[in-house]
C-alpha positions in Angstrom: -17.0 -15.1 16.8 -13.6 -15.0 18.0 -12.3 -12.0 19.8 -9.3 -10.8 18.0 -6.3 -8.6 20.0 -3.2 -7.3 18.7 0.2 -7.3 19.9 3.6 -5.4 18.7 6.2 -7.7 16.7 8.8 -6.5 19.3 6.9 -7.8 22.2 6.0 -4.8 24.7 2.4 -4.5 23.9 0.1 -7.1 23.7 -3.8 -8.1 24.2 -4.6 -4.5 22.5 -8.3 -4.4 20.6 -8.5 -3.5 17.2 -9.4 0.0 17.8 -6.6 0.9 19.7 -3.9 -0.4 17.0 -5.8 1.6 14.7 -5.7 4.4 16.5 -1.6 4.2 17.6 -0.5 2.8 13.9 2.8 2.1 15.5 3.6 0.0 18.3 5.3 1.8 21.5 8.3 -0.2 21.2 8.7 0.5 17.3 7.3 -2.6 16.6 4.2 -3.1 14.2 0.8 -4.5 15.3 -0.3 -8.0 14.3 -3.3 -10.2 15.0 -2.8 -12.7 18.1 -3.7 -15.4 15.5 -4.6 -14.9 11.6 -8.4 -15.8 11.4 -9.3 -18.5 8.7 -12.9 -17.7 7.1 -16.1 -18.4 8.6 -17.9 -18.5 4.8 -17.6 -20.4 2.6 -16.2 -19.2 -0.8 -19.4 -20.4 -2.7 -21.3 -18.1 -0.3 -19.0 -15.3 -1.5 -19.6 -15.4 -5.4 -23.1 -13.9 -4.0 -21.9 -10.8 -2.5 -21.2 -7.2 -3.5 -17.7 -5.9 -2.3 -19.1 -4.3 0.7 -20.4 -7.0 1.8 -17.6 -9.0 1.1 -15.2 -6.8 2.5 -17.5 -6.7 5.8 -17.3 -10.5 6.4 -13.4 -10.3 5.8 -12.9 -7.4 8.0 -15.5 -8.5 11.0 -12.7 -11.1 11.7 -10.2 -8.7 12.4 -11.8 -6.0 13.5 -14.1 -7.7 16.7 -14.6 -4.4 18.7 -16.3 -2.8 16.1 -20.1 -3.4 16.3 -21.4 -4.8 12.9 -23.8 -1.5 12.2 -20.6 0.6 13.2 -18.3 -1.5 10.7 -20.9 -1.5 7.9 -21.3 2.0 8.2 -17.4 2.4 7.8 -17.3 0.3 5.0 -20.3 1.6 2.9 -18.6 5.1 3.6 -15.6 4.7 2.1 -16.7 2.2 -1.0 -19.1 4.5 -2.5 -19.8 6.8 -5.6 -15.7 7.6 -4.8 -15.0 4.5 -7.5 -15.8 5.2 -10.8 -16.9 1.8 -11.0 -19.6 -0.6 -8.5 -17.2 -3.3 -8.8 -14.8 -1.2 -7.3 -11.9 -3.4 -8.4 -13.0 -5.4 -11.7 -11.0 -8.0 -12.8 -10.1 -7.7 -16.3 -8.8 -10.5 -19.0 -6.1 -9.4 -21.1 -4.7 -12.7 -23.2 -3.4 -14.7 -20.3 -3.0 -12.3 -17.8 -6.1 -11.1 -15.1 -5.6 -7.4 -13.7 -7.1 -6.8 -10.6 -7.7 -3.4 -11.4 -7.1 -1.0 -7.8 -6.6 2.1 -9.0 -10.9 3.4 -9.8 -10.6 5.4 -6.7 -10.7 9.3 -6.2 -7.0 9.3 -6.8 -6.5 6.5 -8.9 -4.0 4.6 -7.4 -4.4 1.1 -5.2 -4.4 3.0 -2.1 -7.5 4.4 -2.2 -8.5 0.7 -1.7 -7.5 0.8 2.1 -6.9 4.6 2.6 -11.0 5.0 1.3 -12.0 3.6 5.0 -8.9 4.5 7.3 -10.7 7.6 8.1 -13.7 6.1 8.9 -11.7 3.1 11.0 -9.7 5.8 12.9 -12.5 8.7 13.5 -14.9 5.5 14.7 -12.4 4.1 16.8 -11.2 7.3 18.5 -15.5 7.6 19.8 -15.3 3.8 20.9 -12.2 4.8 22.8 -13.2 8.6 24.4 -10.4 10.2 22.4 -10.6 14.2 23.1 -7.7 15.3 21.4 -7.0 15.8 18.1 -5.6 13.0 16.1 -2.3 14.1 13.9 -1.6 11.7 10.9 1.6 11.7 10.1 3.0 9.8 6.7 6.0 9.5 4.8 5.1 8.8 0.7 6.4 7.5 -2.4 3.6 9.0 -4.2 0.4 7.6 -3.7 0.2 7.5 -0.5 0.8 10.8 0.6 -2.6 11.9 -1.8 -4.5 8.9 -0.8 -4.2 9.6 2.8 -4.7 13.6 2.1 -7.9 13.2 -0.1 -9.6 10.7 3.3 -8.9 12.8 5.8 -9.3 16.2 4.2 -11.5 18.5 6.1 -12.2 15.4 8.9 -13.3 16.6 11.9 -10.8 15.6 14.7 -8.2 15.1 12.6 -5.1 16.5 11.2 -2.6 15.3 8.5 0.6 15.9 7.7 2.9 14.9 4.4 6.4 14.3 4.1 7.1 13.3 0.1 10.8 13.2 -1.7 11.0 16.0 -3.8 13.2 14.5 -6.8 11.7 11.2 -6.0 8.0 11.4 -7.1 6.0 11.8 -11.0 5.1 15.3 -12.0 1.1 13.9 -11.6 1.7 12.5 -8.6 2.8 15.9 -7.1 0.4 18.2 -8.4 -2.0 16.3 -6.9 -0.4 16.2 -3.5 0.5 20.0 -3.3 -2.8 21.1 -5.1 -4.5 19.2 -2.1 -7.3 21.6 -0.4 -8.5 21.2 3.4 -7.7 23.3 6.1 -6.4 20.3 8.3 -3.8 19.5 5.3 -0.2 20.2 5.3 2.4 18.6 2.4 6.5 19.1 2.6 8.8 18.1 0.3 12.0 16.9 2.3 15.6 16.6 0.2 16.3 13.2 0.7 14.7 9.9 -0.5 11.4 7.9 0.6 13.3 6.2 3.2 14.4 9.3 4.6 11.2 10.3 4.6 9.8 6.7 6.1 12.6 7.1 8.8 11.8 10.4 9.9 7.9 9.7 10.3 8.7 6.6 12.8 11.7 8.6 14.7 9.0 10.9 15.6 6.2 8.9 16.1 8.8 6.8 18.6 9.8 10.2 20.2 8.5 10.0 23.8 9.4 13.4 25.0 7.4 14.9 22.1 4.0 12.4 22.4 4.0 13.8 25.8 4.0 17.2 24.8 1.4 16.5 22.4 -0.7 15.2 24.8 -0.6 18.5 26.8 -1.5 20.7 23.8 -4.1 18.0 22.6 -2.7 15.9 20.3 -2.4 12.6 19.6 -0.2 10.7 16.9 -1.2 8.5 14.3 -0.2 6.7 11.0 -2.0 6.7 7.4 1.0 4.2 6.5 1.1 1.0 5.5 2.5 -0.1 8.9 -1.2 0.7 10.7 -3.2 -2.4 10.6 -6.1 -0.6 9.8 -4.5 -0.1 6.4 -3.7 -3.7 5.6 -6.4 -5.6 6.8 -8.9 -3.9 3.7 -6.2 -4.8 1.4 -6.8 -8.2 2.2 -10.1 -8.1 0.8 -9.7 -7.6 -2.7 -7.6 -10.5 -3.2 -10.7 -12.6 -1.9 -12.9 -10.6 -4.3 -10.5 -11.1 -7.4 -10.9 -15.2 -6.7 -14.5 -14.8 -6.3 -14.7 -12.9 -9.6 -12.7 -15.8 -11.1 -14.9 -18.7 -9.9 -18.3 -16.7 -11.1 -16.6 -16.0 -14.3 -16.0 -20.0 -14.7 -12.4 -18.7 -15.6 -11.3 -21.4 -12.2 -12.9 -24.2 -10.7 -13.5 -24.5 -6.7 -10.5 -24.6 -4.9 -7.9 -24.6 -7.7 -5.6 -22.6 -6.8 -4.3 -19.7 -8.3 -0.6 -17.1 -8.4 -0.9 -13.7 -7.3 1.6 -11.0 -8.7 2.0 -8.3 -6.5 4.7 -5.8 -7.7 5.8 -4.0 -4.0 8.2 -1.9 -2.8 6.9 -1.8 1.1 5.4 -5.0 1.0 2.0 -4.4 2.6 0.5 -5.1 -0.7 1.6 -8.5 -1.3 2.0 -9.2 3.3 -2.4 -8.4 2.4 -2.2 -11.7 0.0 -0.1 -13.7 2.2 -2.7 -13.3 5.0 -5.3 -14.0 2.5 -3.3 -17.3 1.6 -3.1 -17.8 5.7 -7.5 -17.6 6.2 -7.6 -20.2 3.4 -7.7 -18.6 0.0 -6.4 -20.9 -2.6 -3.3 -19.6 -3.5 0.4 -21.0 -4.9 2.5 -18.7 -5.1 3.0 -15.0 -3.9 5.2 -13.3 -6.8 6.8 -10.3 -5.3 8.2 -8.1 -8.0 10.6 -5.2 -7.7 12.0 -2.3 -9.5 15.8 -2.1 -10.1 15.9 -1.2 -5.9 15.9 -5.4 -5.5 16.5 -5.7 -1.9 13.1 -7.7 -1.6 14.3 -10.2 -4.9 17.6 -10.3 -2.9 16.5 -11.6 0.3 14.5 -14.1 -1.3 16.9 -15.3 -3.0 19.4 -15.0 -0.5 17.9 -15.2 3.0 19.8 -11.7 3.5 18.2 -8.4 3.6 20.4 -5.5 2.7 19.7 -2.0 2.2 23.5 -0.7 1.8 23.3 -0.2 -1.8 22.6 2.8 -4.0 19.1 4.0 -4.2 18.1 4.0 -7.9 15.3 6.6 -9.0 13.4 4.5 -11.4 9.9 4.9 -13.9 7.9 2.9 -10.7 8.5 5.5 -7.7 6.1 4.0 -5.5 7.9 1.2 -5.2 11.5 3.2 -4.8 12.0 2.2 -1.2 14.9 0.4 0.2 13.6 -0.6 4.0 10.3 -2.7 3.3 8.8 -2.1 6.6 6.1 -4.4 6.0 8.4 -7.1 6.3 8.6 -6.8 9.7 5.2 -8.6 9.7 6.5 -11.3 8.1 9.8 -12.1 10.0 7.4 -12.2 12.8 5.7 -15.2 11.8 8.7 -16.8 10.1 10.3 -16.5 13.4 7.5 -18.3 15.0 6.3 -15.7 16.6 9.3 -14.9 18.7 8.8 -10.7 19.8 13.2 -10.9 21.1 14.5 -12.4 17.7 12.6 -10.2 15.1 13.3 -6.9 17.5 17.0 -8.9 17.1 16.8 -8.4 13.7 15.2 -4.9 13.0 17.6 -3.7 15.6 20.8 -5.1 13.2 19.0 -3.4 10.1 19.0 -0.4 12.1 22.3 -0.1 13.3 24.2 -1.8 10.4 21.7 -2.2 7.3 21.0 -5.5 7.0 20.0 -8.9 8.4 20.4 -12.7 7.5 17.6 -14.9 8.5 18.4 -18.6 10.0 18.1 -21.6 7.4 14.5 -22.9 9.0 13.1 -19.2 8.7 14.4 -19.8 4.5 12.6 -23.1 4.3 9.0 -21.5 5.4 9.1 -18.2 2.4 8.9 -21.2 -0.3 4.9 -19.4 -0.7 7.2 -16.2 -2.1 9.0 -16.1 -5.7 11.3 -12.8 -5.6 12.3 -11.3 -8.9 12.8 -7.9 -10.8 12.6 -5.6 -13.7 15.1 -3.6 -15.5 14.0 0.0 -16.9 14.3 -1.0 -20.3 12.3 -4.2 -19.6 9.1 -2.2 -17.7 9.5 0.5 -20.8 9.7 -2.7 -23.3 6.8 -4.7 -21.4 4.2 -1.3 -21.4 4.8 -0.9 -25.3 4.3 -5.1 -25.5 1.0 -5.3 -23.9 0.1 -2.6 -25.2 0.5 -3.4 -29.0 -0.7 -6.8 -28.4 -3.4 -6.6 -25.8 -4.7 -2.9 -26.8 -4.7 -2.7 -23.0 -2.2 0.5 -21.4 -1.0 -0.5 -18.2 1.5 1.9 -15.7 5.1 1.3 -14.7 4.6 -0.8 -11.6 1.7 -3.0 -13.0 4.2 -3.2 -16.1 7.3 -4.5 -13.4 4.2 -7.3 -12.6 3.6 -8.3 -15.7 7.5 -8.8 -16.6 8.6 -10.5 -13.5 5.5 -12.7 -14.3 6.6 -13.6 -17.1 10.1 -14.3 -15.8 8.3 -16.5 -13.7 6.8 -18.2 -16.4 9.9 -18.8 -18.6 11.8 -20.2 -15.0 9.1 -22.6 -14.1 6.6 -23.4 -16.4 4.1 -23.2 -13.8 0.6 -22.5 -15.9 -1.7 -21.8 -12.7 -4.2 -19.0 -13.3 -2.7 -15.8 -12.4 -4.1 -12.6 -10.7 -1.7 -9.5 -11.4 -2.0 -6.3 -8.9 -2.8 -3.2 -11.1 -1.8 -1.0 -8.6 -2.1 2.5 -10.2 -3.8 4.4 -13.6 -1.2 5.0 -16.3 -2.7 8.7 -16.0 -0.7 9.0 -12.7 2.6 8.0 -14.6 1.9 9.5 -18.0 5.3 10.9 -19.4 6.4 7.1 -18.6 4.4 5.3 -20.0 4.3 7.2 -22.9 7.6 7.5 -23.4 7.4 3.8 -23.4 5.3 4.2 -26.5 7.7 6.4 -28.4 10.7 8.4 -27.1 9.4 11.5 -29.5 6.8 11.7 -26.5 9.2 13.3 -24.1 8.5 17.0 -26.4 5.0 16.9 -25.1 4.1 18.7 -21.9 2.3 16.8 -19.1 -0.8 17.6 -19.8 -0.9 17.5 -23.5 0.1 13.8 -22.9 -2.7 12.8 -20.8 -5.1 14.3 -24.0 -2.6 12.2 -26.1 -2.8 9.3 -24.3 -6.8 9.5 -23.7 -7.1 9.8 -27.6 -4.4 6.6 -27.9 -6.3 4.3 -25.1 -9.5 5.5 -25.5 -9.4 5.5 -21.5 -11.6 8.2 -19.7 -9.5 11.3 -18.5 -10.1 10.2 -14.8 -11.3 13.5 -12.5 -8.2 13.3 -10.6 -6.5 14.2 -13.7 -8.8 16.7 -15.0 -9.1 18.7 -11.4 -5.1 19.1 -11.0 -4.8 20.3 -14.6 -4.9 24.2 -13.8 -5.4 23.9 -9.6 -3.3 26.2 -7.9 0.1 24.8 -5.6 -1.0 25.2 -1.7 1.6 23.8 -0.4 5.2 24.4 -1.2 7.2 23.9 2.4 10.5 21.9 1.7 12.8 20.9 4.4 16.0 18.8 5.1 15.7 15.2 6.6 16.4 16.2 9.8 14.3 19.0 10.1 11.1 17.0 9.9 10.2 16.9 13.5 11.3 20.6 14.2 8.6 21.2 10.9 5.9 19.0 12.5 6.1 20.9 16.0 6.3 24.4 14.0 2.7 23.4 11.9 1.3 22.0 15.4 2.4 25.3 17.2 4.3 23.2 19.7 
């Protein structure tokens, strides 16, 4: 098998193992870590349709990750996809009229993270042994929403470790911040900054680029690292559900082998739908990669326009996950469609930095013709929940509900009748008051709670534990700070 090393988008590391990216999350240079080459499979998908997801996710994962030894990979992997999921599948596939949810959100927090953020502990703890790490390791994450929990409920209590939250404090649901300030662990800490998630994002890679401060760090025994979407060691497990939700297809007879099929991914970061677009690059039969956004469009404008812009106002919308105006995972991909070229993508992130935006040449247009870029209003996720619901009996969340829309926009624009996959990124339990508003305005009365019995009597869906454990848990965690107080908060928890 082929050996596998990383290097940074910007260009000043390279030839680093697996292990190592895991471990850093973040590049020296403020670049991202990406695979020397994108490994195609060495399986064949008929093989596949025989497998359980561990194992499936072991043969995807075995190509990326090449200095983990297969007992030490396994044991990651059987670790983090266990009785955690309220289901063996982990993430069934589910037919709804003509649409196919890949359903990601039957982790303990039930919300697609837990997909990837399940075995990052694992990944990191295991690769801080292969690599004689002695200090501690101090994850530090910005979030949206799901994140933030995700990453607190895998590395709560882990020995080593330490993790540390920033999250928006207008700029998350009610559910999604009980759960992240009810969060128990004595290696936990959750702030709420006054600002937005890119405020948030910014602040987490200013200090995680701060040289001065890793050094200091280093002398008290500490060590940096990233539960974000920019570690590799979150993406690469992402990749392996998309495989799964094509194997599930071709056992189901629903495709036949090597027809090809759309994915919908709605994004706000773009790790989700980067996870498919490797998946497309190892030879999974895929068309087209729908990318669909929230009223924040920057990622529907720069497909459609070649320029990325994030000088625009930052709209607070039903979807908060994917409220994010500076897709960082992008980066990955301006790296390939640059052909690789570390000076022109640093080019690039360096103009976004200092004057919020970039245009990309005409031949860098011509290669995202695998990407379809488009958007939903408010009133069209609200209309589109109340839609499926009535006529598939099937409740869906906000940004599952922004899918489904844009992929029928989709649709309507180009008649294109391929078998389609749609992410199901998160529970509608996380985004109750939404989606039930959605249902009927008179919902907005109703406390929180008395919603989710509402809407478990309406759906007939299980109350999922995460739900049922916030419900009267006590706040631990009520530290807010202002933007620029983030790295000043991180020494003051670290006792720096």
């Amino acid at each position: 098998m082929n050996t596998i090393l990383y290097k940074s988008t910007r260009g000043l590391e390279k030839n680093i193992e697996s292990s190592k990216a895991i471990l850093k999350g973040l590049a020296e240079d403020g670049g991202l870590f990406v695979p020397e080459q994108i490994p195609t499979f060495d399986i064949t998908i008929e093989e596949m349709k025989q497998m359980s997801y561990q194992e499936l996710a072991y043969e995807i994962m075995k190509l990326y990750f090449t200095d983990f030894t297969e007992d030490e990979l396994k044991q990651c992997i059987n670790k983090a996809y266990d009785s955690k999921f309220d289901t063996p599948e982990i993430a069934p596939l589910v037919k709804k009229d003509d649409v196919f949810y890949l359903e990601l959100f039957h982790g303990s927090t039930i919300a697609f993270k837990d997909m990837a953020l399940s075995i990052l502990p694992h990944l990191m703890t295991t690769a801080a042994k292969k690599n004689n790490i002695k200090n501690d390791i101090v994850i530090l994450t910005a979030t949206s929403g799901d994140t933030g929990k995700a990453a607190l409920a895998g590395f709560a209590d882990v020995e080593g470790t330490q993790i540390i939250v920033f999250y928006p404090k207008e700029g998350v649901s009610h559910i999604q911040e009980k759960q992240m300030v009810t969060q128990k662990g004595d290696n936990t800490k959750v702030i709420s900054i006054k600002g937005n998630f890119d405020d948030a994002q910014n602040g987490v890679k200013d200090i995680l680029n701060d040289v001065e401060l890793r050094k200091e760090m280093n002398e008290k025994g500490y060590q940096f690292s990233s539960a974000n979407s920019i570690n590799i060691g979150r993406l690469v497990p992402q990749i392996v559900y998309y495989v799964y939700s094509y194997v599930q297809l071709l056992k189901n007879e629903e495709i036949k082998p090597k027809e090809k099929i759309n994915v919908v991914v709605p994004t706000g970061n773009f790790g989700n739908i980067l996870a498919a677009y490797y998946a497309k690059q190892m030879g999974l039969p895929i068309n087209r990669l729908i990318c669909a956004s929230n009223e924040n469009k920057v990622l529907f404008d720069f497909f459609q326009t070649g320029t990325y812009d994030k000088n625009r106002d930052f709209v607070l919308t039903s979807s908060p996950s994917m409220d994010i105006l500076i897709s960082s995972n992008l980066e990955r991909l301006i790296y390939l469609l640059t052909d690789q070229d570390a000076e022109e993508t640093k080019a690039l992130m360096e103009s976004l930095k200092t004057s919020g935006k970039y245009v990309i040449t005409s031949k860098m247009k011509e290669k995202i013709n695998d990407f379809y870029g488009q958007f939903s209003s408010e009133e069209e996720t609200s209309n589109t929940i109340k839609k499926v619901f009535e006529t598939s009996d099937y409740l869906i969340d906000p940004h599952t509900a922004v899918g489904v829309n844009v992929y029928h926009k989709y649709m309507r624009e180009t008649q294109d009748v391929t078998k389609t996959v749609v992410a199901s990124t998160a529970s509608p339990y996380k985004f109750t008051r939404s989606v039930m508003i959605a249902l009927d305005e008179a919902y907005n009365e109703k406390s929180d709670f008395e919603l989710v019995d509402i809407m478990a009597e309406k759906s007939q869906i299980k109350i999922p534990q995460a739900i049922e454990e916030i419900r009267n848990a006590q706040v631990l965690h009520d530290t807010v700070c202002e933007s620029n107080q983030m790295k000043d908060t991180v020494k003051d928890i670290l006792g720096l």
